[in-house]
C-alpha positions in Angstrom: -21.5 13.0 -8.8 -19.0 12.1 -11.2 -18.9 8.6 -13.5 -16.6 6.8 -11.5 -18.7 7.9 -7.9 -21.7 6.4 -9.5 -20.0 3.6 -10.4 -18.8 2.9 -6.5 -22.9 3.5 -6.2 -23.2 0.5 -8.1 -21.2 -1.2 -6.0 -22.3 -0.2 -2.7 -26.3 -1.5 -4.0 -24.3 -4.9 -5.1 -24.7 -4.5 -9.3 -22.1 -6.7 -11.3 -19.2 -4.6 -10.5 -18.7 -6.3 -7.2 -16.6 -9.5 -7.6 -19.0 -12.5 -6.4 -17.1 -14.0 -4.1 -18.3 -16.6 -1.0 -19.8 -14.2 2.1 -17.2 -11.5 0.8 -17.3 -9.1 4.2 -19.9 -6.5 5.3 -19.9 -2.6 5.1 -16.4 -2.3 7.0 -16.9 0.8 9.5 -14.1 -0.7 12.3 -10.4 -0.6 12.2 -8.0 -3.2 10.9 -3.7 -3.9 10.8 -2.0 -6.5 9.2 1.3 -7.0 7.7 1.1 -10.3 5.2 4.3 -12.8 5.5 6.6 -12.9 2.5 5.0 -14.8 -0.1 4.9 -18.8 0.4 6.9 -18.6 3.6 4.9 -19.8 6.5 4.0 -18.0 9.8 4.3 -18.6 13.5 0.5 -18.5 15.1 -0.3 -15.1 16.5 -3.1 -14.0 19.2 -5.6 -11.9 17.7 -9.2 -11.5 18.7 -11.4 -13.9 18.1 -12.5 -15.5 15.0 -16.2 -15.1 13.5 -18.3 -16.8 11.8 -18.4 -16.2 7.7 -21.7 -14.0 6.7 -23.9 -13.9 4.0 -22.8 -12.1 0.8 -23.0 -8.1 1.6 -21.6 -5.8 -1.0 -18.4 -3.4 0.6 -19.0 0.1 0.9 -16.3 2.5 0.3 -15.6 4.7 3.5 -15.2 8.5 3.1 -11.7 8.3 2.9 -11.4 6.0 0.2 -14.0 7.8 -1.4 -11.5 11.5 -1.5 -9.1 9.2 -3.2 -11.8 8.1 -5.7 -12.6 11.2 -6.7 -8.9 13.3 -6.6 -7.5 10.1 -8.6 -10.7 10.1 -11.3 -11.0 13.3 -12.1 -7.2 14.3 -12.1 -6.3 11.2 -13.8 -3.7 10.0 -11.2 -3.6 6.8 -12.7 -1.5 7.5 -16.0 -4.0 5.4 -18.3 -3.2 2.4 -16.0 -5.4 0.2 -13.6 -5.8 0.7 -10.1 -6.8 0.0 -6.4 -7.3 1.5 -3.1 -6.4 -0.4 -0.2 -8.4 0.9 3.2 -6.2 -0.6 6.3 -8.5 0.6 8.5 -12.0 -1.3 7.1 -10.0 -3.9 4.9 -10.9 -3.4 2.2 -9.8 -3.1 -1.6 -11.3 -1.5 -4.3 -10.5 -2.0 -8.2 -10.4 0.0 -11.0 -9.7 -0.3 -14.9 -7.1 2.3 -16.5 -10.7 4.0 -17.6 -11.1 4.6 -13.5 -13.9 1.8 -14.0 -14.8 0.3 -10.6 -14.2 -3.5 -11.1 -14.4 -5.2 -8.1 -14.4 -4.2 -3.9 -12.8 -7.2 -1.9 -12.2 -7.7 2.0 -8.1 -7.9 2.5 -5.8 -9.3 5.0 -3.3 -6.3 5.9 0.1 -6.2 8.9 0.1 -7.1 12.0 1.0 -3.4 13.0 -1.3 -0.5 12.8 1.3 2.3 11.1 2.0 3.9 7.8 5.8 3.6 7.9 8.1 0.8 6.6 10.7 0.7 9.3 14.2 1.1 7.6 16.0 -2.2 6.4 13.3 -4.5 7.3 13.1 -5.5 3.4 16.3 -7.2 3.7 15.3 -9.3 7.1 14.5 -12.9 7.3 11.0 -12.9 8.8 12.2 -14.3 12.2 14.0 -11.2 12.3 10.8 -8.9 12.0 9.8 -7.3 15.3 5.8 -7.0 15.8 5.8 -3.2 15.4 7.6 -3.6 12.2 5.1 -5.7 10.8 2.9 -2.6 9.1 1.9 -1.9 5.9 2.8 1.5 4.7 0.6 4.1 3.5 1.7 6.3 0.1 1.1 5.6 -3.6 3.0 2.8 -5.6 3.5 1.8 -9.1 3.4 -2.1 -8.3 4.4 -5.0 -11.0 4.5 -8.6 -11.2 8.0 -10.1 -10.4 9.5 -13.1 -8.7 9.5 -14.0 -5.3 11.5 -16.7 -3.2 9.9 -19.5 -4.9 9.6 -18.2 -8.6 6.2 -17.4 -8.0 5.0 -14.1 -9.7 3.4 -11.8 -7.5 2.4 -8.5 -7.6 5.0 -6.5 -5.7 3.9 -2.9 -4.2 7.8 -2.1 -2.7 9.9 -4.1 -3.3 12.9 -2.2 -1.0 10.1 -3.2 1.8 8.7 -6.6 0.7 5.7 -5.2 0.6 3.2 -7.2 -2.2 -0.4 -8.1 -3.3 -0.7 -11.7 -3.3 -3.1 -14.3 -1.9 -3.0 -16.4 1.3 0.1 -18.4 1.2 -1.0 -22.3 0.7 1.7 -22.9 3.3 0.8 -20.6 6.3 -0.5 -22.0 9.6 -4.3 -22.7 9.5 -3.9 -21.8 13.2 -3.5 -18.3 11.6 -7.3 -19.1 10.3 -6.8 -16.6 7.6 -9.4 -17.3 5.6 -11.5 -17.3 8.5 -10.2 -13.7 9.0 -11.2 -12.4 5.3 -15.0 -14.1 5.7 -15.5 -12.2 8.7 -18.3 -9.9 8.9 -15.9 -7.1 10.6 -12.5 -6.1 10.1 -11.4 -6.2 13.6 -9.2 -9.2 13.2 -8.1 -8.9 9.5 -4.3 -7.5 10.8 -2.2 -10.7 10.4 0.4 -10.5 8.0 3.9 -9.4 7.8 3.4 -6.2 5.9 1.7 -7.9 2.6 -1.4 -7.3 1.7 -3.6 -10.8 0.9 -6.6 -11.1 -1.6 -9.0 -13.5 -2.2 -7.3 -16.0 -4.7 -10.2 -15.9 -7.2 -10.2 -12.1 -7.5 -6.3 -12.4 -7.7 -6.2 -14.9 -10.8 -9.7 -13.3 -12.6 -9.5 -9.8 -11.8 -6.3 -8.1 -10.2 -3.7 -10.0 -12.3 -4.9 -9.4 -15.7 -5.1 -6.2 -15.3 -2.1 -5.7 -13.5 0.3 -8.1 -15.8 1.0 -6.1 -18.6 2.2 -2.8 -17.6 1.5 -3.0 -13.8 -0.6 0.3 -11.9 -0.8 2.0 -9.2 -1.7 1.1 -5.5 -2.8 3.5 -3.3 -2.7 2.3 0.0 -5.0 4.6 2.8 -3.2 5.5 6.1 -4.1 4.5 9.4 -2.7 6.5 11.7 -1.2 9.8 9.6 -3.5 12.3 8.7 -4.6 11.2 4.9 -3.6 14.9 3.3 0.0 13.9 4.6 0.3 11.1 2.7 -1.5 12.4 -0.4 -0.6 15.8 -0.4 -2.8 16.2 -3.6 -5.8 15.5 -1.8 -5.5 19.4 -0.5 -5.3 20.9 -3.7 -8.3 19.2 -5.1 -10.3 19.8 -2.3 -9.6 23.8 -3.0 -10.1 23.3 -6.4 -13.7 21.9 -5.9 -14.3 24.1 -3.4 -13.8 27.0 -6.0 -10.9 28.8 -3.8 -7.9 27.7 -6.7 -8.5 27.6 -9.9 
């Protein structure tokens, strides 16, 4: 088991390296979509499954996909000597790392509307109204993300910016019929696919965690499929699974 596995096993059994946040999510097992509204820009009310009640503080477990990207990133050194995180659409989850491969913190996260791991062409340069439902996804692949500006001078961290795709946190000014925050607190990820394509955090992680890691020279963002085969999206993955099965060297 390499360093930065055992440090997810620190995680997983709730050490210090998990982010104390208020009934952060359980071990996510279901699926999850969501494509996050343009930052500060608020959003019609859209049906989704019901909302449930918050649960007590449970530490999030990488799944075994998330776990392949762990590994091929750590030990290849992916990363470039910068920080990182992997998003999981399908449990909701983010997991943080220091340019060391470090695990800092595993959050629950708000991701499109639309299951999908394709930006559909031009939808960066629509108005939100203009957004169809099965373009709300957010795409899979690896991104070097950095804080810019967004519509209201706000700096956010921006994973595409061709696709409007960025890590921020709720929007102050979306609908609480939205119940966003509801969403995150949920013990399940079943009804954590809201937004537009952006991916939400919880604000205190954003402003103690993510951002000053990220402000300086950005990282990278690796965001898990959910419905492509993970080995198309990181080719990589194949390689290093050879290579640690001894059949390449």
């Amino acid at each position: 088991m390499n360093l930065v596995l055992r440090g997810f096993a620190g995680l997983a059994l709730g050490l210090p390296l998990v982010l104390p946040l208020p009934a952060v999510a359980q071990t996510r097992s279901k699926p999850v979509a969501a494509r996050s509204a343009k930052p500060a820009v608020s959003v019609a009310p859209t049906s989704a499954a019901p909302i449930q009640a918050p649960s007590p503080d449970e530490p999030i477990s990488p799944s075994d996909s998330a776990l392949r990207v762990v590994d091929w990133v750590g030990v290849s050194k992916d990363n470039h000597a910068l920080p990182y995180v992997i998003v999981d659409k399908v449990n909701a989850a983010m997991f943080l790392f220091d340019s060391t491969g470090k695990p800092i913190a595993a959050v629950p996260v708000l991701v499109g509307i639309a299951p999908g791991d394709e930006a559909t062409p031009g939808v960066g340069s629509k108005t939100l109204a203009e957004i169809g439902p099965a373009e709300k996804t957010t795409p899979a692949g690896r991104y070097l993300a950095k804080f810019g500006l967004a519509f209201r001078k706000e700096r956010i961290l921006w994973v595409d910016y061709a696709t409007s795709v960025a890590i921020h946190p709720i929007p102050g000014d979306v609908g609480k019929a939205e119940g966003r925050r509801e969403r995150m607190l949920s013990p399940t990820p079943d009804d954590n696919r809201i937004t537009f394509g952006c991916i939400n955090v919880p604000r205190a992680f954003y402003s103690k965690s993510l951002r000053p890691l990220f402000q300086k020279k950005g990282g990278y963002v690796y965001v898990l499929p959910d419905t492509r085969p993970i080995e198309e999206v990181f080719p990589r993955l194949r390689v290093h699974a050879l290579q640690n099965s001894g059949l390449y060297r």
